[in-house]
N, CA, C and O of each residue as an XYZ file, in Angstrom:
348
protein
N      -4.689    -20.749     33.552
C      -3.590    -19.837     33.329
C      -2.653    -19.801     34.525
O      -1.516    -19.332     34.474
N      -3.340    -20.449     35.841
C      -2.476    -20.105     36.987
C      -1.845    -21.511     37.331
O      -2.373    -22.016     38.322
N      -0.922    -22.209     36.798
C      -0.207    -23.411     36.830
C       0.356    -23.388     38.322
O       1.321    -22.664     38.566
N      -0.296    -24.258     39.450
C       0.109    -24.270     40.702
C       0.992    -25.641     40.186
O       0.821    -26.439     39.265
N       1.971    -25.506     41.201
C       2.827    -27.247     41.751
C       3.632    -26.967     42.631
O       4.209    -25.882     42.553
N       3.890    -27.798     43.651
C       4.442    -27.838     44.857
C       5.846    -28.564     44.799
O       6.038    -29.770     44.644
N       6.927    -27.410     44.983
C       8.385    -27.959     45.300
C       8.946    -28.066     46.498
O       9.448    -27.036     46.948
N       9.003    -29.161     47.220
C       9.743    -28.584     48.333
C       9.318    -27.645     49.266
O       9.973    -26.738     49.779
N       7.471    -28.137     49.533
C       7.240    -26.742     50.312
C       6.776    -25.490     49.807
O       5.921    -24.871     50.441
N       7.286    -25.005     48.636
C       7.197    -23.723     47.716
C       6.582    -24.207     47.237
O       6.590    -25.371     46.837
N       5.170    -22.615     47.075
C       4.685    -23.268     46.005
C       5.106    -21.658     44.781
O       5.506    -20.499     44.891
N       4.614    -22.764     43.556
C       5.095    -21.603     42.283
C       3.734    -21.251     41.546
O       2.692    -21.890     41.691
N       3.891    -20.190     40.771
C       2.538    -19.798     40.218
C       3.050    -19.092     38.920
O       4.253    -18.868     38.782
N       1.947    -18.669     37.775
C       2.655    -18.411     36.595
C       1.930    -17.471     36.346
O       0.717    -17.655     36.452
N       2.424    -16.177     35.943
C       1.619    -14.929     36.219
C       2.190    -13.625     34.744
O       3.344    -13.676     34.318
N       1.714    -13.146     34.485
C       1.907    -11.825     33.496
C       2.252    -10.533     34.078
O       1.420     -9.841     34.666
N       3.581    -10.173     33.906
C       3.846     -9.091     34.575
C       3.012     -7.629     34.141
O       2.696     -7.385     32.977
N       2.778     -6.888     35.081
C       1.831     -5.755     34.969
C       2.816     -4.522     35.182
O       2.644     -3.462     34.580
N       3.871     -4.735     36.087
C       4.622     -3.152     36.358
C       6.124     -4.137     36.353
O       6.392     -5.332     36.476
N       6.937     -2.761     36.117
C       8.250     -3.294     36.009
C       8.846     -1.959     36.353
O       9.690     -1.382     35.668
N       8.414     -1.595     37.289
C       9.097      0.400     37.759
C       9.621      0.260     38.537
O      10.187      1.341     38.699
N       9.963     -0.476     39.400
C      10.468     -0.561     40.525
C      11.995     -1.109     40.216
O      12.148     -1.309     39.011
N      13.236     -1.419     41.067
C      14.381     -1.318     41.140
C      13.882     -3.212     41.605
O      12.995     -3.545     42.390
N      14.663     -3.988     40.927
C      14.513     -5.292     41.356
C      13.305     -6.082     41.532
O      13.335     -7.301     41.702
N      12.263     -5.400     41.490
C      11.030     -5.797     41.871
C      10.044     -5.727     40.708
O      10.252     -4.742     40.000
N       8.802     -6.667     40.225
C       7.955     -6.683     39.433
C       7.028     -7.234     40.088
O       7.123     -8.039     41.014
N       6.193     -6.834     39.644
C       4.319     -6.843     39.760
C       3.981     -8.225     38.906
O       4.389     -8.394     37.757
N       3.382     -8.941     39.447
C       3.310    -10.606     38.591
C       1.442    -10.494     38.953
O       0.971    -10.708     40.070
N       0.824    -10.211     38.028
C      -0.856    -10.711     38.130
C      -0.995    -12.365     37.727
O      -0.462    -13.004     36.819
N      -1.939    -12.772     38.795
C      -1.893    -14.285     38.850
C      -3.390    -14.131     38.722
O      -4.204    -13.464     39.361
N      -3.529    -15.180     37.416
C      -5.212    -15.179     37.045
C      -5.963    -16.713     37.096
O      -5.924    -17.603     36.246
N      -6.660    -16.683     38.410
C      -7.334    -18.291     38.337
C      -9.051    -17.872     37.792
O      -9.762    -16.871     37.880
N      -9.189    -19.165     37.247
C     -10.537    -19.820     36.542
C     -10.966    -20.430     37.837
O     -10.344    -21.388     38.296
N     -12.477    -19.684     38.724
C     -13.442    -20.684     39.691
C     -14.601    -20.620     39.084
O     -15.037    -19.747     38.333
N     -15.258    -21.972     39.595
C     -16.764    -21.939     39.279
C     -17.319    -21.130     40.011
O     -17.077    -21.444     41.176
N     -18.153    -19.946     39.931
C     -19.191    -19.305     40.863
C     -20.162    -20.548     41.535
O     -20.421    -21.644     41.039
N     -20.483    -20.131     42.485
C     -20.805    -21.173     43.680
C     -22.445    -21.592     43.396
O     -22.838    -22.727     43.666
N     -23.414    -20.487     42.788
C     -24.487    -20.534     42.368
C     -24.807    -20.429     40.919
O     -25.873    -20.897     40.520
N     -23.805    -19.737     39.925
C     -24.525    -19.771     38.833
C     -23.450    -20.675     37.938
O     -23.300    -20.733     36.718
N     -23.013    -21.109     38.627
C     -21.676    -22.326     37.952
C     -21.382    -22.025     36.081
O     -21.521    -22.699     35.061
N     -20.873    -20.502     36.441
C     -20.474    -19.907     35.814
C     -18.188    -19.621     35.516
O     -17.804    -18.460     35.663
N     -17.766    -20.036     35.378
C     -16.031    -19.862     35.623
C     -15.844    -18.205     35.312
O     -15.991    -17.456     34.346
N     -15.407    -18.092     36.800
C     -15.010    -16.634     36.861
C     -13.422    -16.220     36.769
O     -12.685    -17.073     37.266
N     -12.840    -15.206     36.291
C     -11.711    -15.026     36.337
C     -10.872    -14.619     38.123
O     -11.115    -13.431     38.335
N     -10.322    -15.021     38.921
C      -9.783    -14.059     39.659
C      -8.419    -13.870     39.753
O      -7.599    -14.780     39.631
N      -8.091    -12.436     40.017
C      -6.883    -11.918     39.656
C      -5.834    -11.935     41.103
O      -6.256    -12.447     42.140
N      -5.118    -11.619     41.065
C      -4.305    -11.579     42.488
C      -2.799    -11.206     42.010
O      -2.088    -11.937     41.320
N      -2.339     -9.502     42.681
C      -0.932     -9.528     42.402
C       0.010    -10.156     43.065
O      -0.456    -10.511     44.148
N       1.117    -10.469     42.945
C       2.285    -10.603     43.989
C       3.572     -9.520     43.480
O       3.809     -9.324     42.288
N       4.301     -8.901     44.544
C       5.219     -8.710     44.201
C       6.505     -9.438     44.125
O       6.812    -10.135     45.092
N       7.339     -9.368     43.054
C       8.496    -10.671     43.350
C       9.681    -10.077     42.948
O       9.713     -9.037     42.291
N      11.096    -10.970     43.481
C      12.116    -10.280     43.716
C      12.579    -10.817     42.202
O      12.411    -12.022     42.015
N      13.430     -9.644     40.556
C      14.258    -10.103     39.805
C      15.241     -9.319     40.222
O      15.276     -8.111     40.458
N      16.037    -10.162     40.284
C      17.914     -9.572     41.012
C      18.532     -9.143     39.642
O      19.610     -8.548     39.647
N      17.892     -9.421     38.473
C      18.821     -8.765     37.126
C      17.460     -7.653     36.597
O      17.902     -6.947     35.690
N      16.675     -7.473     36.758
C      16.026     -6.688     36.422
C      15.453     -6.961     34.422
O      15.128     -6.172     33.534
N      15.561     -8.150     34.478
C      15.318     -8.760     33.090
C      14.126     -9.077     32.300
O      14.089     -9.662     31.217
N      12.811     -8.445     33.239
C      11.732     -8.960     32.887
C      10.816     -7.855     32.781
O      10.738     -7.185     33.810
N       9.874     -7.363     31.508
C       9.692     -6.799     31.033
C       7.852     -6.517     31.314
O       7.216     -7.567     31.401
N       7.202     -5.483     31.421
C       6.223     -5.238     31.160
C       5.243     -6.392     29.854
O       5.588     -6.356     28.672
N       3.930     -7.426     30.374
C       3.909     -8.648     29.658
C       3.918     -9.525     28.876
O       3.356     -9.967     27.873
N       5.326     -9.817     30.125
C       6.034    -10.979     30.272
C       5.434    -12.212     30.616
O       4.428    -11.748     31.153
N       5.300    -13.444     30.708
C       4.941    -14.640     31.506
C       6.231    -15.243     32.424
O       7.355    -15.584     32.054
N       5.811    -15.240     33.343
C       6.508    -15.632     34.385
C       6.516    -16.615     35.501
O       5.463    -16.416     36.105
N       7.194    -17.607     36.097
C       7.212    -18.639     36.927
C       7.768    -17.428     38.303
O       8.793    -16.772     38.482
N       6.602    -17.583     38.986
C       7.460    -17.117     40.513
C       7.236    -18.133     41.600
O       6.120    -18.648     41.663
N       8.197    -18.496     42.495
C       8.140    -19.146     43.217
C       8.358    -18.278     44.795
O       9.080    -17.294     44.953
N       7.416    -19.040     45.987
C       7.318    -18.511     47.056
C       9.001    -18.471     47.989
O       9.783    -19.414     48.105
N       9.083    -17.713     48.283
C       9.897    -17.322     49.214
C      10.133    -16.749     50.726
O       9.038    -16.496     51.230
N      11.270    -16.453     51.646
C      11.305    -16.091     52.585
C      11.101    -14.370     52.459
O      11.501    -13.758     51.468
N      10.562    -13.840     53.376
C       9.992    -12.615     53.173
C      11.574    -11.613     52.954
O      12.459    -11.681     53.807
N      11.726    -10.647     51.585
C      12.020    -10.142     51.777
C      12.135     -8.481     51.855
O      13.078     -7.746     52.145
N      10.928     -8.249     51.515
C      10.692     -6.687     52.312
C       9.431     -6.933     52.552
O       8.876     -8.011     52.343
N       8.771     -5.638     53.141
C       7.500     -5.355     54.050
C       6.431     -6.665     53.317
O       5.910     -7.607     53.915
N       6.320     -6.219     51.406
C       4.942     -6.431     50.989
C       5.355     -7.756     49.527
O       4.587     -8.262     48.708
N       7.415     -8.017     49.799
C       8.022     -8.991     48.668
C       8.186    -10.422     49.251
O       9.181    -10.638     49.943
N       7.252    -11.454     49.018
C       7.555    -12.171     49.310
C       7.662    -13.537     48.259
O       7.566    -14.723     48.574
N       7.865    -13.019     47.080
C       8.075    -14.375     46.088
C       8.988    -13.781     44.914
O       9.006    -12.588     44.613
N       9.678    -14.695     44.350
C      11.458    -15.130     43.350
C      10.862    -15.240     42.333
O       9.940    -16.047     42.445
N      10.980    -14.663     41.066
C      10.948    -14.533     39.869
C      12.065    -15.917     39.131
O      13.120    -15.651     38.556
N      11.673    -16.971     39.269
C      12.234    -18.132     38.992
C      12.645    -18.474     37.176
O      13.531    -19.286     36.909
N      11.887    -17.754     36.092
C      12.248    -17.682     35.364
C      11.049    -17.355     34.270
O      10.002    -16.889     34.720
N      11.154    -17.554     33.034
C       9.946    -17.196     31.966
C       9.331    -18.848     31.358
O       9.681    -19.955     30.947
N       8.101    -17.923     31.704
C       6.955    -19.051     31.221
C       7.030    -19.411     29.737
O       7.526    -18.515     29.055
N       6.667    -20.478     29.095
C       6.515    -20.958     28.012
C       5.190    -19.984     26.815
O       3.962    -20.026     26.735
N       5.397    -19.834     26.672
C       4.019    -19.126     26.000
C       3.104    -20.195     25.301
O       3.630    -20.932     24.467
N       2.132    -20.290     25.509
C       0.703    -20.923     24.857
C      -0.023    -20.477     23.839
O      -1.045    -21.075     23.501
């Protein structure tokens, strides 16, 4: 579910938005598949990012491409690059 690829340095990740309350800003949950180390079992793990939409266009879940960026506040450091394909 978590489609990594490397542009230029950036990397991008594809995530389901969870909050959309904020002014420009959305909550993107990024969900990877690992093998547990002993019971080689595939575990889910989750990880938010916050990311910058400058139109405010993206909706409670959504699928989303965010790509890494230069920091721009305390805890925003990745671009809401556009909407994921749905599967």
């Amino acid at each position: 579910m978590s489609d990594v690829s490397v542009n230029s340095g950036k990397r991008e990740l594809v995530g389901r938005v969870v909050s959309s309350k904020m002014d420009k800003t959305v909550v993107v949950e990024v969900v990877r598949r690992v093998m547990h180390p002993r019971y080689r079992k595939y575990v889910n793990r989750r990880k938010t990012y916050k990311a910058h939409d400058e139109n405010n266009e993206y909706n409670l879940d959504d699928r989303v491409v965010i790509r890494e960026s230069r920091p721009l506040s305390r805890t925003k450091r990745w671009v809401v690059t556009g909407a994921a394909e749905v599967r």
